[in-house]
C-alpha positions as CSV (number, residue, x, y, z in Angstrom):
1,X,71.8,99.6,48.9
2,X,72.7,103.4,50.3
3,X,71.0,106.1,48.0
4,X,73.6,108.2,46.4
5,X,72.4,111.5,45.5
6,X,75.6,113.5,44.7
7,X,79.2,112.3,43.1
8,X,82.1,113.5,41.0
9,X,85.8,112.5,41.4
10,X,86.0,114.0,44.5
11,X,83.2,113.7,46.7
12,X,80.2,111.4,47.1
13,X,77.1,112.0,49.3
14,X,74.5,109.7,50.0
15,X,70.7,109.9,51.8
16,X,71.9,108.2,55.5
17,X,68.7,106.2,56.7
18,X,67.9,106.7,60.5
19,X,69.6,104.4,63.1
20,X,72.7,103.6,60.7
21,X,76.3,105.1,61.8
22,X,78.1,107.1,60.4
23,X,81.5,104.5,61.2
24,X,82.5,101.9,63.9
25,X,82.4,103.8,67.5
26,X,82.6,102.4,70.5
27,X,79.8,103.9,72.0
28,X,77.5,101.9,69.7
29,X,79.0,98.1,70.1
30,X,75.6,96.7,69.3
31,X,75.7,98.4,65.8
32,X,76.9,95.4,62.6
33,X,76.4,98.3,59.7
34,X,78.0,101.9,59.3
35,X,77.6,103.9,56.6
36,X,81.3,104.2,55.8
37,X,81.9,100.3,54.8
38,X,78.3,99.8,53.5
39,X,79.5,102.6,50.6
40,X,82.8,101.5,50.1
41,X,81.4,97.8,49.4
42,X,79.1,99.3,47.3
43,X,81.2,101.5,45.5
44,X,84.3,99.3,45.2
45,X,86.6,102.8,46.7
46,X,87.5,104.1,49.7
47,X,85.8,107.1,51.3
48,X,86.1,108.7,54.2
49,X,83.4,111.1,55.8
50,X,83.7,115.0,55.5
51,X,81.5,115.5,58.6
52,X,79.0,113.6,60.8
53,X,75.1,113.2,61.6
54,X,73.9,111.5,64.3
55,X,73.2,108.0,64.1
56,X,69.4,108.7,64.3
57,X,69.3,112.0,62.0
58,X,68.4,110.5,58.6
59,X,69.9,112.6,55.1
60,X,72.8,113.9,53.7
61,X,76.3,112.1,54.7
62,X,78.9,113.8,52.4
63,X,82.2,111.9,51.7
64,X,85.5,112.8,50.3
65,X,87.6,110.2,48.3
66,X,91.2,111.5,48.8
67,X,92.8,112.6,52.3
68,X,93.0,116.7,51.1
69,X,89.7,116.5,49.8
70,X,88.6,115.4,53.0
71,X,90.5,117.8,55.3
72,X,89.2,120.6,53.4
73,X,85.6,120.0,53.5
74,X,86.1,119.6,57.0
75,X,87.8,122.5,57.6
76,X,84.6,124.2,55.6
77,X,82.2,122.5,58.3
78,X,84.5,123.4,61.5
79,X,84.6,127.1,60.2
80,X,80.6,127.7,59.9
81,X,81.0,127.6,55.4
82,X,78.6,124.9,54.7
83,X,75.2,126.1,54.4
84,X,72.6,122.7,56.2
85,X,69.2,122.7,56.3
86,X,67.0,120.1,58.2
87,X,63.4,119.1,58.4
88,X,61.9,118.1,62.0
89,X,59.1,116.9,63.2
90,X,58.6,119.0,66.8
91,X,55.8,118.8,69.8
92,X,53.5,121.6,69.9
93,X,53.0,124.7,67.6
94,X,56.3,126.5,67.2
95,X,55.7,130.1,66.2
96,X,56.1,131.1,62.2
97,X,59.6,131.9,62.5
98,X,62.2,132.0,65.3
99,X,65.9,132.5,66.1
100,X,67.7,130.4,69.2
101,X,70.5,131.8,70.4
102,X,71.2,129.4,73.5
103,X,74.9,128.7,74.4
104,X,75.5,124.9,74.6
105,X,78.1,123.1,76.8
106,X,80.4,120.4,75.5
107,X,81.6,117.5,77.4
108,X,84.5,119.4,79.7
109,X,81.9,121.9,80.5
110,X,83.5,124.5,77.9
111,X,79.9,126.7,76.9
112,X,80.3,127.2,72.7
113,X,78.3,129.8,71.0
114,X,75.5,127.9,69.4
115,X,72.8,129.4,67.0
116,X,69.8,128.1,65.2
117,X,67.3,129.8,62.9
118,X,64.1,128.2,62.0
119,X,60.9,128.3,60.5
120,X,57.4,126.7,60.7
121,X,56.1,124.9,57.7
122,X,53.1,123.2,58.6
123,X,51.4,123.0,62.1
124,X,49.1,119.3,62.7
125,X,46.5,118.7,65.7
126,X,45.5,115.1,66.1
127,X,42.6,113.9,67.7
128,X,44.9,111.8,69.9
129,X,44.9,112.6,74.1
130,X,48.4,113.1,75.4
131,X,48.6,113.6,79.0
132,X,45.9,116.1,80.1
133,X,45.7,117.4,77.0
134,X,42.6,116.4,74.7
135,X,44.7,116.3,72.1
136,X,48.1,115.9,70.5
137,X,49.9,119.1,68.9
138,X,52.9,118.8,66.2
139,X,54.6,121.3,63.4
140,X,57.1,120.3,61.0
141,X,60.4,123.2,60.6
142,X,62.9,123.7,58.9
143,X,66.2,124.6,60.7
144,X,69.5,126.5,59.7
145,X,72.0,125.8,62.2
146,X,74.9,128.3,61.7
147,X,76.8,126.9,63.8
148,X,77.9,122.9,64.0
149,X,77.7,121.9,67.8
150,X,77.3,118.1,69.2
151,X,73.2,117.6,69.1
152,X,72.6,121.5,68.7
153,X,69.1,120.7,66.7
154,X,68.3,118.3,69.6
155,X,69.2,120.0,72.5
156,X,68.2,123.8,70.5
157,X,64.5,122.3,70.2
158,X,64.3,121.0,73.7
159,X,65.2,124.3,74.6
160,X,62.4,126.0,73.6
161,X,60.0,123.1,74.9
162,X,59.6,121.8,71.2
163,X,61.3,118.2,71.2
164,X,61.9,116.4,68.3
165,X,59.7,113.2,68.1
166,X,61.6,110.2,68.4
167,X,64.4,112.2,70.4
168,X,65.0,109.9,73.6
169,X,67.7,111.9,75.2
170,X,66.9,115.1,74.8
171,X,62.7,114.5,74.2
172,X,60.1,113.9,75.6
173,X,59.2,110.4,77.0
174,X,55.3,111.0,76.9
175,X,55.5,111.6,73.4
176,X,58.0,108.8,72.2
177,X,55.9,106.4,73.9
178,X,53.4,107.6,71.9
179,X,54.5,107.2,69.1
180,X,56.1,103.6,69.9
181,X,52.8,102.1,71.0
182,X,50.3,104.0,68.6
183,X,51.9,104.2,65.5
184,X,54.8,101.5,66.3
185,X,57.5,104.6,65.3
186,X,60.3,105.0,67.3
187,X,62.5,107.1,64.7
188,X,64.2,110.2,65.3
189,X,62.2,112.4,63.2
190,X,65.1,114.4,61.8
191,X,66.6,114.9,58.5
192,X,69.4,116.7,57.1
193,X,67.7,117.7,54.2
194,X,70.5,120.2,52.2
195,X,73.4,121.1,51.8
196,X,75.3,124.1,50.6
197,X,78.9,124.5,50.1
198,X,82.3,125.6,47.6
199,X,84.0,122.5,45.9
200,X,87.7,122.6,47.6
201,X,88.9,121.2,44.4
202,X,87.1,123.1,41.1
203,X,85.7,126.3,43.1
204,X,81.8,125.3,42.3
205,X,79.1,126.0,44.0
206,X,77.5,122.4,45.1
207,X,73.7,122.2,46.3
208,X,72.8,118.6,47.5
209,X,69.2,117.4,48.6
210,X,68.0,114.7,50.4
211,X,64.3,113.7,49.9
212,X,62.5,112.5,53.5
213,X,63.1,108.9,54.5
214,X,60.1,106.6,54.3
215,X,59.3,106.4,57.9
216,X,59.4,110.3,58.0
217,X,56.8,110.2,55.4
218,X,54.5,108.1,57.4
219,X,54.9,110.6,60.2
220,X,53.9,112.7,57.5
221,X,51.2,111.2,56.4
222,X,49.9,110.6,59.9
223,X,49.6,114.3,60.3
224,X,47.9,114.7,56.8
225,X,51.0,116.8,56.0
């Protein structure tokens, strides 16, 4: 049963858990569930997403239930209008506050704008070796992308040699391994916490939030967070 944490007659937004897609791809054949046909069952309506998280980004999934309502909260994403926040769990100790401005290249080798704000809200430093290091350094943050490029979080983070845990493509193996064989945790550790945005229909002003996914939690917990 998908967690539904915002409706009207419009839209409906739910708390995506990591690893589910967001619809069918064919990128992910070995994938039975998807977010979109989990909700309609549930709901008994059709829906059709307004934007898209990755597969393993856990949080807010926003759906429209008509074809204009739909277009135009996509056209609010595409033009930079829909204020997101996300929480990550990163390697190391980021500094308190930080602004990435690091142009990112899409798949015909076009470089977009991309640009991500975050801050530091709690720094953790296990007594767990990782590669020469005595021990094993981690911060959670909260990012404001302000712009809405493919893996921009992922590849922003990586960036600044601050992965996100769990991140396989763009992380770092030592640390995923980590986490697999220690704490059997091979999640993505990032979620799409808020959201921000005008209604295209009555003109409100719509705040959504998504509380942390249990396996987050534990990563949570882990670092006495």
């Amino acid at each position: 049963m998908l967690e539904i944490i915002y409706r009207d007659e419009y839209l409906i937004a739910i708390n995506k858990p990591h690893g589910l897609l967001v619809h069918r791809s064919s990128i992910a054949a070995d994938a039975s569930e998807f977010a979109l046909q989990l909700l309609r069952d549930q709901i008994g309506q059709k829906v059709n997403p307004a934007h898209r998280i990755d597969r393993k980004t856990g949080g807010i999934l926003l759906f429209a239930f008509n074809k204009p309502v739909e277009i135009a909260m996509q056209q609010q994403f595409m033009e930079n209008q829909v204020h997101k926040k996300y929480l990550a769990v990163v390697r190391g100790h980021t500094p308190d506050t930080e602004d990435i401005d690091y142009a990112l290249r899409k798949e015909n080798g076009t470089l977009q704008d991309a640009f991500t704000r975050y801050t530091t809200l709690k720094r953790a430093e296990l007594d767990v070796p990782l590669g020469a290091h005595p021990t094993s350094r981690y911060s959670l943050v909260e990012a404001v992308p302000t712009t809405g490029r493919m893996h921009q979080l992922r590849k922003h983070f990586s960036h600044i040699f601050h992965p996100i845990v769990g991140d396989r493509t763009h992380g770092c193996n030592k640390q995923n391994k980590l986490f697999k064989e220690k704490w059997e945790m091979e999640t993505m550790l990032l979620h799409a916490s808020y959201l921000n945005f005008t209604h295209p229909i009555t003109g409100e002003n719509v705040t959504i939030h998504a509380s942390i996914q249990p396996e987050f939690a534990r990563a949570m917990q882990l670092m006495g967070w």
